[in-house]
N, C-alpha and C positions, 0 to 999 in steps of 0.2 A: 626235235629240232628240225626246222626246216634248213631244205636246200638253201634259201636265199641267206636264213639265220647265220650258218656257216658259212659267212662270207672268205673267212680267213681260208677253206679249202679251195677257192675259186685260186687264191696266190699258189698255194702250193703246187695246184699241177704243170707251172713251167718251172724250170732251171731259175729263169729272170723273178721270178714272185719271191720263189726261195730264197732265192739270194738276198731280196730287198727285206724280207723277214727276218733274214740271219743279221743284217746290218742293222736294223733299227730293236732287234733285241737288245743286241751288243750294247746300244747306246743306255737303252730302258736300263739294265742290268749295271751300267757303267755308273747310272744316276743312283740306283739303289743302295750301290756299293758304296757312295761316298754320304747321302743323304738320310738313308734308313728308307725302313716301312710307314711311319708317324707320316699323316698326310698324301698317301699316294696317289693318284688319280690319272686317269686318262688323260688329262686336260697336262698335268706335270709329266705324264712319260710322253706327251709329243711333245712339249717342249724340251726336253732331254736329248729326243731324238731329231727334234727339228723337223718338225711334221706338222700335220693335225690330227685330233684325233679321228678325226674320219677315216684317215688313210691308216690310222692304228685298227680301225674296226674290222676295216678291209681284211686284214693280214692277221687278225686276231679276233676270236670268238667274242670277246670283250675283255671289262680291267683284270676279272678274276683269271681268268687264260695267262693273260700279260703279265701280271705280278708272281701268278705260278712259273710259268717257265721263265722270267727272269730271274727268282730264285733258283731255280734247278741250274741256269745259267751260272751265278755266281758261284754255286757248290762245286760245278764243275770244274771251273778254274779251279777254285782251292782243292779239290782233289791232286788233279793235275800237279800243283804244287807240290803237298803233301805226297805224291809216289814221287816226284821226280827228287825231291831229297831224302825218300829212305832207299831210293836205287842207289845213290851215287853211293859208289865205291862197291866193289867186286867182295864179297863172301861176309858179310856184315853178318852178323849173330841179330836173327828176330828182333831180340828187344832192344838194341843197339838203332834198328831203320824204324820201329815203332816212337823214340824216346826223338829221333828226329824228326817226327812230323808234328812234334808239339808247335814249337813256334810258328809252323804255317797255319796250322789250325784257330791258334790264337791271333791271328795275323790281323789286319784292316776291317777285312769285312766281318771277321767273327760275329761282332755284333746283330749285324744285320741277319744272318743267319741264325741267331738266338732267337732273333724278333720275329724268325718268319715260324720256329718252332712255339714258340708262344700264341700265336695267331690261330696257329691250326690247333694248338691247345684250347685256347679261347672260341674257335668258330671252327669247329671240326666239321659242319654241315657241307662249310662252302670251301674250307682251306682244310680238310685232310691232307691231301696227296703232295702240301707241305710239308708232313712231318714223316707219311709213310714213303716218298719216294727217297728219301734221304738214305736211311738203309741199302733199298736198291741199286743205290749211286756209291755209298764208300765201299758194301762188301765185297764187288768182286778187286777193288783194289788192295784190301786189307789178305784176302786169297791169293792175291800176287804177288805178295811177300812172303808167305811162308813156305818152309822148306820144298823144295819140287819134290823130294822122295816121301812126302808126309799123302796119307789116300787124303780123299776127297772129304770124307766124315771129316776127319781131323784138322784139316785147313778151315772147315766151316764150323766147326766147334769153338777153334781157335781164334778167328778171326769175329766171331759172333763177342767173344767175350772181350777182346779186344775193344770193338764197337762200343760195347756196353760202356768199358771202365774209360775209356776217353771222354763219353759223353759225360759222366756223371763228373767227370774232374772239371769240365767245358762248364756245365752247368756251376760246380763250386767255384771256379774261376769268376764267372759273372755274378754271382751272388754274393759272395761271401771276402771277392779277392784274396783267400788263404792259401798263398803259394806256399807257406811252411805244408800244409797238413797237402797239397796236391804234391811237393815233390817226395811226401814220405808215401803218398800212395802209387807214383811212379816207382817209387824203391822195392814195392810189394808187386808191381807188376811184372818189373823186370828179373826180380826172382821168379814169379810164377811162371812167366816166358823163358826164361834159361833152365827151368826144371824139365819144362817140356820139349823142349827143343836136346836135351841131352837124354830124357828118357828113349 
């Protein structure tokens, strides 16, 4: 990639580029959130952002750059979400702050966030770092819940599997809608969480 190609690093190296990056992510991300992935395009995320897409090019490698990190964008938020209600309240039991971050995760944008794992399923060429930055983004929050006396192995054991069984419920959630058969496998997790957390 040329110098020139990477136009979007010419915004980065002020304060004032950044800045204008971080605001019309915001917006790109804002549009995602309500509208989905179905029909994205440059030409829809400046008018989202109230721009053009020129000035998106400027500040962004191009749409695949854009729609990646305004998924990363969106994830972030619902992370965000999802710790700040399994922190609330002082000495909660593991599976007790895991069992509350159900509802966020299933929240608004859920969807869109299924559609961006689907995508990198479907077009792993150009949308991987869809589905592999995902990991990267909830484990170290899922490691900030578990017990502070627990070593390091065991917070990442823990929280790996955590990862896992959320996902596969998220997935039967969207597929299948069988909240009977996901809240009997929340019953199996929060056993398997209260076994470890008392061993």
């Amino acid at each position: 990639m040329t110098e020139e190609r990477a136009g979007y690093r010419r915004s980065a190296k002020s304060p004032r580029g950044e800045a204008r990056r971080r605001e019309l992510l915001d917006r790109v991300a804002d549009d995602l959130g309500q509208n989905g992935l179905v029909d994205f395009s440059l030409r829809r995320a400046a008018r989202a952002a109230g721009t053009t897409h020129k000035v998106l090019l400027y500040h962004f490698a191009g749409p695949e750059e854009l729609l990646t990190e305004s998924v990363l964008q969106l994830r972030e938020r619902r992370i965000s979400r999802s710790l700040a209600a399994a922190t609330e309240g002082a000495d909660r039991p593991l599976a007790d702050r895991v069992r509350s971050m159900w509802p966020v995760l299933v929240g608004p944008e859920s969807w869109v966030l299924d559609q961006a794992i689907g995508l990198a399923m479907y077009d792993p060429a150009r949308y991987a770092d869809l589905a592999r930055e995902a990991s990267k983004q909830y484990l170290p929050a899922l490691l900030s819940i578990c017990p502070a006396a627990w070593s390091e192995r065991r917070k990442g054991e823990v929280a790996e599997l955590i990862l896992a069984t959320l996902r596969g419920f998220l997935i039967e959630w969207r597929t299948s809608g069988d909240g009977a058969g996901i809240e009997a496998g929340f019953a199996a997790l929060v056993r398997a969480l209260e076994r470890e957390e008392s061993a």
